[in-house]
VMD Tcl script that builds the backbone (N, CA, C; Angstrom):
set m [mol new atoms 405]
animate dup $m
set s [atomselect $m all]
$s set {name element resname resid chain x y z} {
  {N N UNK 1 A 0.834 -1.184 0.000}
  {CA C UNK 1 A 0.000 0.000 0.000}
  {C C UNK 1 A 0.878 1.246 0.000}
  {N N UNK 2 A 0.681 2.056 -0.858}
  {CA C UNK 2 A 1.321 3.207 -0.941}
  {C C UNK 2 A 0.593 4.508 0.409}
  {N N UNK 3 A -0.421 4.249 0.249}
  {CA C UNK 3 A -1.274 5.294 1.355}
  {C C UNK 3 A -0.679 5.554 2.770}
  {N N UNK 4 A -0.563 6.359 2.952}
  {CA C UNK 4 A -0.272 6.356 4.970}
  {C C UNK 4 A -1.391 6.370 5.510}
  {N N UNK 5 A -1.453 5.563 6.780}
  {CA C UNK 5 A -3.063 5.365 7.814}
  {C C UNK 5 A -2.962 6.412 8.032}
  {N N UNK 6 A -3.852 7.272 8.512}
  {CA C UNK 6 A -3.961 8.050 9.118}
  {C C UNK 6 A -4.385 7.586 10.714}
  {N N UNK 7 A -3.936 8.740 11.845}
  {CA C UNK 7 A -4.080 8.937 13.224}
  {C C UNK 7 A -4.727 10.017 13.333}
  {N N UNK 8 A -6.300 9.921 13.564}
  {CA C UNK 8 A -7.111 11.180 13.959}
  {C C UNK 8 A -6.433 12.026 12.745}
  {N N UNK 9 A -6.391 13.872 12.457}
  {CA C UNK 9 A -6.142 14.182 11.029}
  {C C UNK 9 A -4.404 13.719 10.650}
  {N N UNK 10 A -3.996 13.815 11.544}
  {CA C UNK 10 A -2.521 13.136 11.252}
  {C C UNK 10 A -2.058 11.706 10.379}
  {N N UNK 11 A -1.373 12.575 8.922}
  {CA C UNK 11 A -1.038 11.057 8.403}
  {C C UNK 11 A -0.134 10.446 9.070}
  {N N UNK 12 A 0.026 8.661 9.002}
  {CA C UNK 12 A 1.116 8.620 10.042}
  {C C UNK 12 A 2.003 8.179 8.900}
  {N N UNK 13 A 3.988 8.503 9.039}
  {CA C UNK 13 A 4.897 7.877 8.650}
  {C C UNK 13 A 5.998 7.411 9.316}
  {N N UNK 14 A 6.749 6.724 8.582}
  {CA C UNK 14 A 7.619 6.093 9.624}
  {C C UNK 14 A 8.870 7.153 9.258}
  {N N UNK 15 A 10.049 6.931 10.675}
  {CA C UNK 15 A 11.026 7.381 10.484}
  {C C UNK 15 A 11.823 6.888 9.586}
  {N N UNK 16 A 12.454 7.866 8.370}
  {CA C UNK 16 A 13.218 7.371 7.783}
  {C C UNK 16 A 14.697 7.638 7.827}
  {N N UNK 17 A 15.184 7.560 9.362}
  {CA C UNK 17 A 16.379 7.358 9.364}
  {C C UNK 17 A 16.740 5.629 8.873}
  {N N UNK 18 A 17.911 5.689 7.950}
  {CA C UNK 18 A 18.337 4.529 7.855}
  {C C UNK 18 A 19.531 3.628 8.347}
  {N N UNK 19 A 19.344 2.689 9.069}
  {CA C UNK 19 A 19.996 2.032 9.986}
  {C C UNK 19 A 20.003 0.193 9.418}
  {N N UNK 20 A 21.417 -0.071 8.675}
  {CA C UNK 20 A 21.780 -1.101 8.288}
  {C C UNK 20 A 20.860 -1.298 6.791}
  {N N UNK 21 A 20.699 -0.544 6.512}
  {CA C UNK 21 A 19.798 -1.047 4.982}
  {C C UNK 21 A 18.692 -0.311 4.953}
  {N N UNK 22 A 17.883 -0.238 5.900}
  {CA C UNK 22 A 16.215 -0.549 6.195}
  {C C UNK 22 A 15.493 0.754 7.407}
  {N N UNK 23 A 15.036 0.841 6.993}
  {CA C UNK 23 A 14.599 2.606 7.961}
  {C C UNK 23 A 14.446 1.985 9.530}
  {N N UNK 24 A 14.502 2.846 10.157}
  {CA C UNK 24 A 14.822 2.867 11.943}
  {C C UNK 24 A 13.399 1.841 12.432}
  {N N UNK 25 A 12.155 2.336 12.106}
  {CA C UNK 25 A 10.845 1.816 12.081}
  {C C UNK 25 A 11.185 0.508 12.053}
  {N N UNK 26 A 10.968 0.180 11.409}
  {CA C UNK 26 A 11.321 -1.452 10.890}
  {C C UNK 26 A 11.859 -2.391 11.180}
  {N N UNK 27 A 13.253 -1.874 11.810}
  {CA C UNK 27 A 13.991 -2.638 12.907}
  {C C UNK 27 A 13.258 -2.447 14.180}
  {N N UNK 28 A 12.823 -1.489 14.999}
  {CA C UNK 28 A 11.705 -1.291 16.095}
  {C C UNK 28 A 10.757 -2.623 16.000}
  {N N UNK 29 A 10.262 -2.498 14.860}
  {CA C UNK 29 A 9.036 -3.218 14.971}
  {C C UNK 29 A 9.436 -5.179 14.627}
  {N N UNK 30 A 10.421 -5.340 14.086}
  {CA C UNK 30 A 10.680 -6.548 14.150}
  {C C UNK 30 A 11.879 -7.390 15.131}
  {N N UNK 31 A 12.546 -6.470 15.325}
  {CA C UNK 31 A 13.623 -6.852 16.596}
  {C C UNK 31 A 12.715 -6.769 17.695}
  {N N UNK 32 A 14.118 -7.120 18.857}
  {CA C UNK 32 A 13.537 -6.779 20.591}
  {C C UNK 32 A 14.885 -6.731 20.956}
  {N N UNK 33 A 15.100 -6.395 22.473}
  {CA C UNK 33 A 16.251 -6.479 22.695}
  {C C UNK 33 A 16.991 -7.798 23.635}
  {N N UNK 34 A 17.851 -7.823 23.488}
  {CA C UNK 34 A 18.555 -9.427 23.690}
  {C C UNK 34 A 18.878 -9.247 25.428}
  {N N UNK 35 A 18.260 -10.159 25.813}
  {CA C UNK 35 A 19.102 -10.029 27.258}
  {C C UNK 35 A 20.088 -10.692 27.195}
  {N N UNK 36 A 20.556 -11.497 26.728}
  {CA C UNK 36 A 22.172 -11.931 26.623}
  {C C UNK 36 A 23.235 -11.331 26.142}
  {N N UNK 37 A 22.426 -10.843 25.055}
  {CA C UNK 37 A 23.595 -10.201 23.660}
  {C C UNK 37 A 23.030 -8.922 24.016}
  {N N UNK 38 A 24.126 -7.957 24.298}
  {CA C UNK 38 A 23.753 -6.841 23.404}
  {C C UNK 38 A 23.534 -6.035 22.672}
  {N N UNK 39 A 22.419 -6.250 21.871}
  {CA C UNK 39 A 22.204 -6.433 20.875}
  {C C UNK 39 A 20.552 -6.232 20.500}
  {N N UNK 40 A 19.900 -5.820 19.771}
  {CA C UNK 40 A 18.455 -6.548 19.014}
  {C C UNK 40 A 18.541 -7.783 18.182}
  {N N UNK 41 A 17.574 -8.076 18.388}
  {CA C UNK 41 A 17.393 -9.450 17.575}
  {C C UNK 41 A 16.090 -9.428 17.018}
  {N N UNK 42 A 16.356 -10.123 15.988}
  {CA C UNK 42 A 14.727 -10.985 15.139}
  {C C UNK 42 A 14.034 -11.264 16.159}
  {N N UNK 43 A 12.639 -10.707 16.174}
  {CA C UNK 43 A 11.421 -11.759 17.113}
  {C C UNK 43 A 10.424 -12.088 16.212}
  {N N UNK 44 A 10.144 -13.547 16.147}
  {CA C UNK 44 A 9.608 -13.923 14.830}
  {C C UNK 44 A 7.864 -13.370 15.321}
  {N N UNK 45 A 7.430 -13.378 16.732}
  {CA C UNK 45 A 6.186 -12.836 16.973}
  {C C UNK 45 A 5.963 -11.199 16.788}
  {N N UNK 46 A 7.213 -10.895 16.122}
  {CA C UNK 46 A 7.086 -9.251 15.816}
  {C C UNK 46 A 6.753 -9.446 14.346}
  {N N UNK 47 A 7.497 -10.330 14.025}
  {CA C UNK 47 A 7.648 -10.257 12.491}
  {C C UNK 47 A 6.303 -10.768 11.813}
  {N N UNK 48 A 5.648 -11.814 12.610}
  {CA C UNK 48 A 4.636 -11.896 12.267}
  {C C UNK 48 A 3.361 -11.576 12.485}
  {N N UNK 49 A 3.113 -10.367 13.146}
  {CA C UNK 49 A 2.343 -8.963 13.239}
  {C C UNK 49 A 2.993 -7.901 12.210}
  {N N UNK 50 A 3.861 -7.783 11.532}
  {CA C UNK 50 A 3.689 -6.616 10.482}
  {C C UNK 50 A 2.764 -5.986 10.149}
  {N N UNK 51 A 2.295 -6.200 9.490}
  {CA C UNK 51 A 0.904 -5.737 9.336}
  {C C UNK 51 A -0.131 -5.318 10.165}
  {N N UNK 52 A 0.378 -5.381 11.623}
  {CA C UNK 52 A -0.984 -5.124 12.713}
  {C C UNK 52 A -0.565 -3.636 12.888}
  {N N UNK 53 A 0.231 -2.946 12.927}
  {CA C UNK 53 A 0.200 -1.593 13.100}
  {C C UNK 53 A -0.687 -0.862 12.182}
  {N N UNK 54 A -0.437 -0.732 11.151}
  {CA C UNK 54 A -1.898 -0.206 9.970}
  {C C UNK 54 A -3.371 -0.821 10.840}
  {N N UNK 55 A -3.438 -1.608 10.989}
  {CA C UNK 55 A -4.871 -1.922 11.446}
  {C C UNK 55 A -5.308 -1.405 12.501}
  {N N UNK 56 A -3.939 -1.342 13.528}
  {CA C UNK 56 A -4.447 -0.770 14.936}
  {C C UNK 56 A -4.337 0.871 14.906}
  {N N UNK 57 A -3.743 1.124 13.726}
  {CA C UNK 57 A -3.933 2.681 14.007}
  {C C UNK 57 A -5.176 3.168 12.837}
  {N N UNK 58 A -5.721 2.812 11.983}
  {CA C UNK 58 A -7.267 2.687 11.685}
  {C C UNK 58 A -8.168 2.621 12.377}
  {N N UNK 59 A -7.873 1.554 12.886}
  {CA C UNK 59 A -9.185 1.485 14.161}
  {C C UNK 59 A -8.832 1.820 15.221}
  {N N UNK 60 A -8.077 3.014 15.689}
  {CA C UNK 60 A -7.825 3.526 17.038}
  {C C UNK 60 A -8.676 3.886 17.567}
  {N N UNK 61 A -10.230 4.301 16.770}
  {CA C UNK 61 A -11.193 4.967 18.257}
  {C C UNK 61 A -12.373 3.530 18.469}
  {N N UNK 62 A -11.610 2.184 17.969}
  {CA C UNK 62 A -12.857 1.371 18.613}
  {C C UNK 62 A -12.720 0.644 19.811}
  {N N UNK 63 A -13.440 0.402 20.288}
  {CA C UNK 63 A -13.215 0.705 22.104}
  {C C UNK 63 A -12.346 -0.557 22.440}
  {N N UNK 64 A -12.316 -1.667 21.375}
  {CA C UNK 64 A -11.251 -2.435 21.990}
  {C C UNK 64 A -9.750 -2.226 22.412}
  {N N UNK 65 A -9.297 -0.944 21.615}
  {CA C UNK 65 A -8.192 -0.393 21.572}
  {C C UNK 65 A -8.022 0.862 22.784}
  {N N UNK 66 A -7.401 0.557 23.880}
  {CA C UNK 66 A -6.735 1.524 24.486}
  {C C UNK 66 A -5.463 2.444 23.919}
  {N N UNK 67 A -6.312 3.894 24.713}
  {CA C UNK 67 A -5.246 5.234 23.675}
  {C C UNK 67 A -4.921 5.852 24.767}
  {N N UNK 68 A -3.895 6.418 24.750}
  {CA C UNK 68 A -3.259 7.324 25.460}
  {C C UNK 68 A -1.930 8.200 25.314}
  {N N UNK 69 A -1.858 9.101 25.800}
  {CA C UNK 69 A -1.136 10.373 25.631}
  {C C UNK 69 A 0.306 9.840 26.385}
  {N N UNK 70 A 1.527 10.384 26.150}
  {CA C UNK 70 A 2.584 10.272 27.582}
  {C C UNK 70 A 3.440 11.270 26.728}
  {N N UNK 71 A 4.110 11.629 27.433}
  {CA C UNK 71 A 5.596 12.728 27.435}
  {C C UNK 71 A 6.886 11.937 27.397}
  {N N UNK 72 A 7.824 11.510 26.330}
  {CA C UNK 72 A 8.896 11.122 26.620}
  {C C UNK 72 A 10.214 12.080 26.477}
  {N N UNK 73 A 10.648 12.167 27.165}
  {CA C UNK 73 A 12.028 13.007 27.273}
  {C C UNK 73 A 13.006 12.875 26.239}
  {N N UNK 74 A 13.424 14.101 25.562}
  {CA C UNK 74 A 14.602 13.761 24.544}
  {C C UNK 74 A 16.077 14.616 24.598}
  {N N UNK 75 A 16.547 13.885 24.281}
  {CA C UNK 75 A 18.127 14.498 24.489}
  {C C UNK 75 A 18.004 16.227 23.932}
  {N N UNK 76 A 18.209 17.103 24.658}
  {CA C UNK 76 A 18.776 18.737 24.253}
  {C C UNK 76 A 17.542 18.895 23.612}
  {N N UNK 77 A 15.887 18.805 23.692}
  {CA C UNK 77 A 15.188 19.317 23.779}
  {C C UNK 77 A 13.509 19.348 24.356}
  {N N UNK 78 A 12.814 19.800 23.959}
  {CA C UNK 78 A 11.437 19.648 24.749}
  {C C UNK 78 A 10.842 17.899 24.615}
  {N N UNK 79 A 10.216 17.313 25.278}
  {CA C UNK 79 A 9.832 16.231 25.271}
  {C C UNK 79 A 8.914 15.845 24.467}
  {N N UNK 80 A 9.014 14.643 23.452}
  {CA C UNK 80 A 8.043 14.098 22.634}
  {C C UNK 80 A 6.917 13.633 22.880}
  {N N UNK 81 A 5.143 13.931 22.714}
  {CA C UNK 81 A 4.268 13.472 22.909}
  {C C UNK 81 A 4.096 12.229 21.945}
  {N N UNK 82 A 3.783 11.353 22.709}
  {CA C UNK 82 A 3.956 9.666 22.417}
  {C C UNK 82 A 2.576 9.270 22.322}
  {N N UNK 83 A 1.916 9.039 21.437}
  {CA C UNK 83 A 0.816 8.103 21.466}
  {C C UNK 83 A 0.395 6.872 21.721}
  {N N UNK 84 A -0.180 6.096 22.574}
  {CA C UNK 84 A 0.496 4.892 22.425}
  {C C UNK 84 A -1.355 4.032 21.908}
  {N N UNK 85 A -1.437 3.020 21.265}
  {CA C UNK 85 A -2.442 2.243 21.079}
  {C C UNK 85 A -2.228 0.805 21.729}
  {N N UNK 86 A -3.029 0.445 22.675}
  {CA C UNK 86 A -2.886 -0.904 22.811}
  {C C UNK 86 A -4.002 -2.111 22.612}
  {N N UNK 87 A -3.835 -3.061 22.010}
  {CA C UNK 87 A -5.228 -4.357 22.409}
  {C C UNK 87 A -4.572 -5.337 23.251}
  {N N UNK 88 A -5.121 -4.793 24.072}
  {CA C UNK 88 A -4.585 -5.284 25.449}
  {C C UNK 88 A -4.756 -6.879 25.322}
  {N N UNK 89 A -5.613 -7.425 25.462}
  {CA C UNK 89 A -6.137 -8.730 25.010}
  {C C UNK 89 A -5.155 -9.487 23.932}
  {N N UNK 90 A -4.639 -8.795 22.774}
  {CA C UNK 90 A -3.395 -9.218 21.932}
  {C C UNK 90 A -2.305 -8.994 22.548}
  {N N UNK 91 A -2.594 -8.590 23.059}
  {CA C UNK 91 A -0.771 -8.479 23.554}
  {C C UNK 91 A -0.062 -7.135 22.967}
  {N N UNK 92 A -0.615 -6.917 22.455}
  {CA C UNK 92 A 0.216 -5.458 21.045}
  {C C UNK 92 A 0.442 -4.189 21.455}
  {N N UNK 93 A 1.068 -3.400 21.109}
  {CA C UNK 93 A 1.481 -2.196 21.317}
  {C C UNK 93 A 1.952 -1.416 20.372}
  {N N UNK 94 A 0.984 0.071 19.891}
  {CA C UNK 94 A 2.038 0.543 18.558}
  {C C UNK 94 A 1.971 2.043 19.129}
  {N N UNK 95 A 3.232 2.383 19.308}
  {CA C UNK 95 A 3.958 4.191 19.736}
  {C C UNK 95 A 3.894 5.053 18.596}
  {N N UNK 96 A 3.284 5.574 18.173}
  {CA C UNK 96 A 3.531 6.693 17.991}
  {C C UNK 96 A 4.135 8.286 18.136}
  {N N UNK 97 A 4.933 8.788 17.244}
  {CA C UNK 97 A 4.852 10.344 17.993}
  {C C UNK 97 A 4.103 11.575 17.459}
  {N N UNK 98 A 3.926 12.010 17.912}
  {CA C UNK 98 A 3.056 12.815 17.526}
  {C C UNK 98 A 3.802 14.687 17.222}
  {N N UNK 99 A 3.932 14.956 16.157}
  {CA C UNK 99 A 4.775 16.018 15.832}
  {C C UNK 99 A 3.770 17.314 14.971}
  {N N UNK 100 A 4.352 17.980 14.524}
  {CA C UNK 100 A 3.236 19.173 14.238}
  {C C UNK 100 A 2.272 18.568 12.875}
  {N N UNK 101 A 2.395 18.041 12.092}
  {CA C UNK 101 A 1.342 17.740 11.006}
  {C C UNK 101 A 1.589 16.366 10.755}
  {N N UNK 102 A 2.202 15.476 10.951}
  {CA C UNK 102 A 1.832 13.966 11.331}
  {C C UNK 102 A 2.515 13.253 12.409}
  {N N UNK 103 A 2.007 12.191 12.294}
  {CA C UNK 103 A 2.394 11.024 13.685}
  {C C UNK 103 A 3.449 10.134 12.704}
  {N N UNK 104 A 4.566 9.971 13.743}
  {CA C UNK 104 A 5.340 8.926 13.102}
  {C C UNK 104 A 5.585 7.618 14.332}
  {N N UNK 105 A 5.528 6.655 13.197}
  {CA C UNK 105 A 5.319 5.540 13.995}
  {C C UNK 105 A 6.645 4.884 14.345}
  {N N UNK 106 A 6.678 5.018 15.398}
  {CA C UNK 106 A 8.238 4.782 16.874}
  {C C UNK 106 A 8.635 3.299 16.472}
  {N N UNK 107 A 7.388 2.481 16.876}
  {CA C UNK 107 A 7.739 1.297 17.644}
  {C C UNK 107 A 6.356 0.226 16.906}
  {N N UNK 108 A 6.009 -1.011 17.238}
  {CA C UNK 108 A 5.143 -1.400 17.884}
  {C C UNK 108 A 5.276 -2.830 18.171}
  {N N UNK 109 A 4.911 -3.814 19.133}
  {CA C UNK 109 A 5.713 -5.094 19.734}
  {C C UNK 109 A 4.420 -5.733 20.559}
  {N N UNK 110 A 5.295 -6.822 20.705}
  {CA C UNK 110 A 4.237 -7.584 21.520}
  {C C UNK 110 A 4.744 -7.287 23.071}
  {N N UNK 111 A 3.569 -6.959 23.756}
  {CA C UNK 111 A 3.002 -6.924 25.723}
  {C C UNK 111 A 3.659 -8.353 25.983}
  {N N UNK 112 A 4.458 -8.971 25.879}
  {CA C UNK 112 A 4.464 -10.950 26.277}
  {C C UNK 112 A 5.013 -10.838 27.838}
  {N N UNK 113 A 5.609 -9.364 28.354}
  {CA C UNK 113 A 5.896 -9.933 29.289}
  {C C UNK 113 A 5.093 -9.506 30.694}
  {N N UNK 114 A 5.139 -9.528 31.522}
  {CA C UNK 114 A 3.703 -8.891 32.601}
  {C C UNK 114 A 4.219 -7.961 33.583}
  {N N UNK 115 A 5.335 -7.355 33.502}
  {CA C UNK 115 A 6.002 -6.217 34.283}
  {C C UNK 115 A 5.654 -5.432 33.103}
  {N N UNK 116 A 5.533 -5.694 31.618}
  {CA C UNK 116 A 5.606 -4.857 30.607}
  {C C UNK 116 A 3.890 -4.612 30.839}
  {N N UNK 117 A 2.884 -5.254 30.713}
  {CA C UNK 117 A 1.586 -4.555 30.883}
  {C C UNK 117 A 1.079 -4.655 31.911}
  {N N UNK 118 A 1.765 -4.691 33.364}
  {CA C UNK 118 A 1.538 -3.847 34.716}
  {C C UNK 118 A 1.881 -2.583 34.564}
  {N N UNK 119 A 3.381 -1.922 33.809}
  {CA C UNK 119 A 3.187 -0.946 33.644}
  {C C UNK 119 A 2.470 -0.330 32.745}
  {N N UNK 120 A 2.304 -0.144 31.162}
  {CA C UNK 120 A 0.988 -0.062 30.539}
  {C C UNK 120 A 0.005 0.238 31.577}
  {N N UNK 121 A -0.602 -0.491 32.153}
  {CA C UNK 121 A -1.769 -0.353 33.199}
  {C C UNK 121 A -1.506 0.397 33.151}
  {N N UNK 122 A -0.694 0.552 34.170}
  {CA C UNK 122 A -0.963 1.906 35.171}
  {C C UNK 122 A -0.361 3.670 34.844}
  {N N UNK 123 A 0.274 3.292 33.259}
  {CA C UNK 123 A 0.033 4.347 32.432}
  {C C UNK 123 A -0.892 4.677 32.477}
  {N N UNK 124 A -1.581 3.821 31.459}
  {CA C UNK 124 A -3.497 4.109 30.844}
  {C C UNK 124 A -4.032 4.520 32.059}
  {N N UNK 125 A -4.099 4.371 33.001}
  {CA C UNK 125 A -5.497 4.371 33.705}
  {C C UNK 125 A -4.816 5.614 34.576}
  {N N UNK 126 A -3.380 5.649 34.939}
  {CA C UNK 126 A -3.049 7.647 35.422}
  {C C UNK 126 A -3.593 8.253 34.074}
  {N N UNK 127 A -3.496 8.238 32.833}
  {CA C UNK 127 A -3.477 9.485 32.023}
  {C C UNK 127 A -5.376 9.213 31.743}
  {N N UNK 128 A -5.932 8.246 31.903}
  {CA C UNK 128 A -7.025 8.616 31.924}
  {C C UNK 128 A -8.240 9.090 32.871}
  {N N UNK 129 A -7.660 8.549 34.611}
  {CA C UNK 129 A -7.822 9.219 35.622}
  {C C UNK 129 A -7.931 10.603 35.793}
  {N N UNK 130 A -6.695 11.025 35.318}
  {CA C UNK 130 A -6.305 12.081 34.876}
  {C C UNK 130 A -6.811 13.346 34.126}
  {N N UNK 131 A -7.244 12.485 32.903}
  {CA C UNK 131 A -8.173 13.086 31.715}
  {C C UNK 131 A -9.460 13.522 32.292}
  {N N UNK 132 A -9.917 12.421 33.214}
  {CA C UNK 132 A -11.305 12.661 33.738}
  {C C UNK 132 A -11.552 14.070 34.643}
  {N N UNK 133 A -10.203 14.011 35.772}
  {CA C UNK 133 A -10.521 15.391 36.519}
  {C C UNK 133 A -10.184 16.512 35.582}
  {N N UNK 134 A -9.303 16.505 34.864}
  {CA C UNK 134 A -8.700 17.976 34.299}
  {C C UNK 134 A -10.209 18.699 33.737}
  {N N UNK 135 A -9.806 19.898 34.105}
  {CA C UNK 135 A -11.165 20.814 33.588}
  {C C UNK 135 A -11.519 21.204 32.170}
}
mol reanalyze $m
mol bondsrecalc $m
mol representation Tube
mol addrep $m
């Protein structure tokens, strides 16, 4: 597909810094990182979700999909607003950032481990706690 999904009016693209051949994105989304080696590696359960990022950022406002906002800190300047989509139930996760006229897509991986969506939790539910009191 030539088209970019769109995120709410934001088209989304990937970063095209290129790193070993193949844009930065791409390695994100099919590596992980090695606890032995240091290093990334192939995760064949990344590799075989490719295709789930387009889908989950299409259908970001259907209620199976948890959304939320976060602030990540960047070297020598203001902090990046991070989108994040999750189906919690899949296991999945796709980051976004969110920049002045589109979203570029960070990351997205599988939840497999449960320190990884304890925290998730308790992201989602501060920034939507959150959402609820703000005026």
């Amino acid at each position: 597909m030539s088209s970019h999904p769109r995120y709410e009016t934001y088209p989304v693209v990937c970063d095209r810094t290129i790193e070993d051949g193949r844009e930065a994105a791409f390695w994100h989304i099919i590596q992980r990182d090695s606890n032995t080696a240091k290093a990334r590696v192939p995760d064949l359960r990344r590799c075989e979700r490719i295709a789930w990022p387009r889908r989950i950022i299409e259908n970001s406002s259907k209620p199976v999909v948890s959304l939320w906002q976060t602030n990540r800190p960047r070297k020598g300047g203001s902090p990046d607003v991070r989108i994040l989509l999750w189906i919690e139930h899949l296991d999945y996760l796709v980051v976004l950032a969110k920049k002045k006229s589109v979203a570029v897509l960070v990351t997205a991986y599988c939840t497999d481990l449960e320190h990884q969506r304890k925290k998730l939790r308790r992201e989602r539910d501060n920034y939507l706690a959150n959402a609820k009191t703000a005026p």
